[in-house]
C-alpha positions as CSV (number, residue, x, y, z in Angstrom):
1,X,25.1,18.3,26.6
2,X,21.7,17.2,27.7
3,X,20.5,19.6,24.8
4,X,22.7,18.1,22.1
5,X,21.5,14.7,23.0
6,X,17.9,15.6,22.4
7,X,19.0,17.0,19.0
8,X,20.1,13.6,18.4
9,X,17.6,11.4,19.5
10,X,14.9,14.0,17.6
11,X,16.8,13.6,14.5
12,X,16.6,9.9,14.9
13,X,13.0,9.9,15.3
14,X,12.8,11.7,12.2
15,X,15.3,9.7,9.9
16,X,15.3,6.2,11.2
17,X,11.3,6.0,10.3
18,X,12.5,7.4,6.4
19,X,15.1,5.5,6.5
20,X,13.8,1.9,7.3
21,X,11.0,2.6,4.9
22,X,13.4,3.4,2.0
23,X,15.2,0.6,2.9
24,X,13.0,-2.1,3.1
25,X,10.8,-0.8,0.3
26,X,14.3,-0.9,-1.7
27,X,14.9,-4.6,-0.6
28,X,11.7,-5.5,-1.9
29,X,12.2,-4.1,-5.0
30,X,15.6,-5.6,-5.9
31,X,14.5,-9.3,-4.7
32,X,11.5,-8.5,-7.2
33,X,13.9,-7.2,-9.8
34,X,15.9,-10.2,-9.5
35,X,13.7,-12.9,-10.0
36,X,13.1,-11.7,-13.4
37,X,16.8,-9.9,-14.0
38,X,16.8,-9.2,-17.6
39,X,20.0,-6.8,-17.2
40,X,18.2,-3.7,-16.6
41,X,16.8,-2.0,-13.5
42,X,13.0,-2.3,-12.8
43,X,12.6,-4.0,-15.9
44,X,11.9,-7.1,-14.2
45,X,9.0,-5.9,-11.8
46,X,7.8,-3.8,-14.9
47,X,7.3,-7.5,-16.8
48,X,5.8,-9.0,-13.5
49,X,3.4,-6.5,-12.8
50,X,2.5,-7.0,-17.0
51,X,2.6,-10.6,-16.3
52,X,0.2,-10.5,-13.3
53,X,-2.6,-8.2,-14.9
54,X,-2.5,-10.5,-17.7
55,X,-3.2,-13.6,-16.0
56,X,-5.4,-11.8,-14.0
57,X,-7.4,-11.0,-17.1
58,X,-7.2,-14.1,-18.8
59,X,-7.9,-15.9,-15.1
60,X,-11.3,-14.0,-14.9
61,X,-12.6,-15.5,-18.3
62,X,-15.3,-17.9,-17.9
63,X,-12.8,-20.4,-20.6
64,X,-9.9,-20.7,-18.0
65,X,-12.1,-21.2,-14.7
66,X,-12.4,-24.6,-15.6
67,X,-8.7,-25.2,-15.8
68,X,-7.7,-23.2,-12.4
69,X,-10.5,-25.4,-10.6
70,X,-9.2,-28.3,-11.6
71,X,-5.5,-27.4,-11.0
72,X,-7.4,-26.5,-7.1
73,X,-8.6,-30.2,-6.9
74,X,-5.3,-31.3,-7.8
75,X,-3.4,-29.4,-5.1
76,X,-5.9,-30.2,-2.5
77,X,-5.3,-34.2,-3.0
78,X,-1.4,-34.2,-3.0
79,X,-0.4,-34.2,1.1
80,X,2.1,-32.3,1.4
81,X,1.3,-29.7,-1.4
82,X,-2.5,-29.4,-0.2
83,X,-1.4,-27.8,3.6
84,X,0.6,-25.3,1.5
85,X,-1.2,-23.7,-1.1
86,X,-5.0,-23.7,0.8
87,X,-2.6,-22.4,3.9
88,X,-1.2,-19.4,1.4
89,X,-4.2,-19.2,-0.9
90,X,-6.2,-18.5,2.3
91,X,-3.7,-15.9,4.0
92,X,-3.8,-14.1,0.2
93,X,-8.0,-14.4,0.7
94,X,-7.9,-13.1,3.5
95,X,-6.1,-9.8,2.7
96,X,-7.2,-9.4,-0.8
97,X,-10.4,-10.5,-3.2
98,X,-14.2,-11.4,-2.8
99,X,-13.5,-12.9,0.3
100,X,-11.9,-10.4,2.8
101,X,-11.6,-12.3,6.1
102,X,-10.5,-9.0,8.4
103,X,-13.1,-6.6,7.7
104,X,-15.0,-6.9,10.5
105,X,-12.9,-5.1,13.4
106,X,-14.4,-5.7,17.1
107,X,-13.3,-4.7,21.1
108,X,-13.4,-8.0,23.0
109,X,-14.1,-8.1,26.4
110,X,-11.0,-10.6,27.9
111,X,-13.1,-11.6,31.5
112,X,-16.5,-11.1,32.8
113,X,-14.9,-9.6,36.0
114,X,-12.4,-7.2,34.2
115,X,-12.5,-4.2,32.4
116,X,-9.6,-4.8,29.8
117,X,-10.4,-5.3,26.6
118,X,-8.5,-6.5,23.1
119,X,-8.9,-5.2,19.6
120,X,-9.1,-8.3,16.9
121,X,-11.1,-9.1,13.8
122,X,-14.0,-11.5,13.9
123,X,-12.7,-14.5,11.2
124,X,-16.3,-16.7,11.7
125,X,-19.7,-15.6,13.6
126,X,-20.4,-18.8,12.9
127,X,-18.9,-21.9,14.2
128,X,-21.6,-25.1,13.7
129,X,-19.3,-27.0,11.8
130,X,-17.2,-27.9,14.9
131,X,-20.4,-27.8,17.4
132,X,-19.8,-24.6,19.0
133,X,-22.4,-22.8,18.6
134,X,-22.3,-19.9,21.2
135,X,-18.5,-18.4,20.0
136,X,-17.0,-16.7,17.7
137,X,-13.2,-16.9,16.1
138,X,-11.3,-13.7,16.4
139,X,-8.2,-13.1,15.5
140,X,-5.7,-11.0,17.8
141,X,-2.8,-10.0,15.5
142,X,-0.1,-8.6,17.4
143,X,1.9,-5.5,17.8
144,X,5.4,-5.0,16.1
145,X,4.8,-8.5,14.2
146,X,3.3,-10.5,11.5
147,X,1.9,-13.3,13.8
148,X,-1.4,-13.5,15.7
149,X,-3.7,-15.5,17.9
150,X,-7.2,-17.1,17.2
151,X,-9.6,-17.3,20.0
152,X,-13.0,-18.6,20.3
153,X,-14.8,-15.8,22.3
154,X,-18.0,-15.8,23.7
155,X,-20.6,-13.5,21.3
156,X,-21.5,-11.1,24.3
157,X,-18.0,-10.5,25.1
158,X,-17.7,-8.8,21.0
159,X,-18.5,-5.5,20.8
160,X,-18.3,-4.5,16.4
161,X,-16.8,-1.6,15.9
162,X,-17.9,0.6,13.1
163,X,-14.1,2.1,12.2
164,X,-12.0,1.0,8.7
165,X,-10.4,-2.4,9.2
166,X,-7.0,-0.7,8.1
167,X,-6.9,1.7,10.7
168,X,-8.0,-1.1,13.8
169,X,-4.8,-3.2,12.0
170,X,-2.6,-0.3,11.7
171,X,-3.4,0.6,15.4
172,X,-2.8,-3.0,16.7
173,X,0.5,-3.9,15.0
174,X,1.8,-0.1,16.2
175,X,1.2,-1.4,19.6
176,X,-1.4,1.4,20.1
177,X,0.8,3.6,19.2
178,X,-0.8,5.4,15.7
179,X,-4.2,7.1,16.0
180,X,-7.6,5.4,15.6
């Protein structure tokens, strides 16, 4: 019996990984899909992904900078609209484009009279703008979650670590559990 039941619990470490990957890659799909349902499967994401190199490519001409700049300075003034899109437009910047914000993983040292140490990525070495000149912002994300913590940690407590920025994320949100 004992047997069986590690037969069990070894199948389920092999299919429930599969299995909630198909899934929610699946779910992601047919929300996609449906946005753009045009009565045919995948046709929507196919037009999407169309759509989205095209404005990309018109977005990067020098005519149309103008125009997205301006339609910036208009978000920024309206209250309400301003928190949203430079709160998303940063959380996109910080993933993806010219200005990466976690690509620079580091090992902070949490007290001066304690070994123990967290893994996080340094946001800003540099922090005159709100007087604080000796600290740095890094950001702790945590395990098994999309949510984090920012704290402002002394310089000599950050040690940079010269490993990809995907693998330092991919070990933190595993709780430790994937390989660095």
């Amino acid at each position: 019996m004992n047997k069986l039941f590690r037969y069990f619990l070894n199948g389920l470490l092999i299919i429930a990984p599969i299995t909630i990957t198909v899934w929610i890659v699946v779910a992601i799909i047919d929300w996609l899909n449906s946005m753009l349902d045009l009565g045919v499967p995948g046709l929507g994401i196919l037009l999407m992904v169309i759509l989205l190199t095209v404005v990309g490519f018109i977005g990067s001409s020098f005519l149309v900078k103008p125009f997205i700049i301006l339609t910036e300075r208009i978000f920024h003034k309206v209250p309400l609209i301003s928190i949203i899109y430079s709160s998303v437009k940063d959380l996109f910047d910080a993933f993806v484009g010219d200005n990466q914000k976690f690509n620079k993983p580091v090992m902070v040292k949490m007290s001066e009279d304690s070994d123990n140490h967290k893994l996080g990525f340094v946001t800003q070495e540099a922090l005159q703008h709100i007087n604080i000149e000796d600290k740095v912002a890094v950001y702790f994300p945590h395990s098994y979650n999309f949510s984090g913590e920012l704290f402002l940690v002394p310089r000599r407590n950050v040690t940079y670590l010269d490993v990809p920025s995907s693998e330092v994320m991919k070990f933190i949100v595993s709780g430790g559990v994937s390989r660095l």
